[in-house]
C-alpha positions, 0 to 999 in steps of 0.5 A: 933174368926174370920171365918177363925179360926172358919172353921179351928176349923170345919175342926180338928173338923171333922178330929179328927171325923175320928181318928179311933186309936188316931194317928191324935190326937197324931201327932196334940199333937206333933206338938203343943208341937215342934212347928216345925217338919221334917217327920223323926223326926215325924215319929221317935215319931209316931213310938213309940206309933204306928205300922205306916210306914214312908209314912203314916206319911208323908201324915198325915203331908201332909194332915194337911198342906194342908187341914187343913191349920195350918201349913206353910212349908219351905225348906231352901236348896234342900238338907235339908228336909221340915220343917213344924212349926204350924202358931202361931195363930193356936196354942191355937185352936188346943190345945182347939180342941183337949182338946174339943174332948178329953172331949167327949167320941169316943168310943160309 
């Protein structure tokens, strides 16, 4: 593991740490499993699980853009929404972080 895929390791580690509700964990899960997501149709699977707003949805995608740097975002025109598609050679590390944390117990 290289060290820019040990510290994106670190960085889920800790944010997962936080997931008071299991909603980071399962908005991880269902950008593993599209590969490529909007904000609407994240939100529309979020909602499903969870009572959430558009907006924290948003600044979840957000903020696993940005902080944790698994993601890359493209726009192809002004009018089309962002596309967020998880970086390939992140993929298995988030699928084993979150089978790691899945293993141990959050609820002490």
């Amino acid at each position: 593991m290289s060290s820019m895929q040990s510290e994106i390791a670190s960085r889920l580690v800790q944010f997962l740490d936080l997931d008071t509700d299991g909603r980071r964990r399962f908005v991880l899960g269902v950008i593993l499993e599209a590969g490529e997501i909007t904000v609407s149709s994240l939100y529309k699977a979020v909602k499903e699980q969870f009572e959430t707003s558009r907006k924290v949805v948003a600044s979840l995608l957000g903020y696993i853009c940005s902080k944790l740097g698994i993601l890359s975002a493209h726009k192809k025109s002004y009018r089309l929404p962002t596309v967020y598609v998880l970086k390939e050679e992140y993929a298995d590390l988030v699928k084993s972080v979150l089978n790691a944390t899945a293993a141990s117990p959050s609820d002490s």
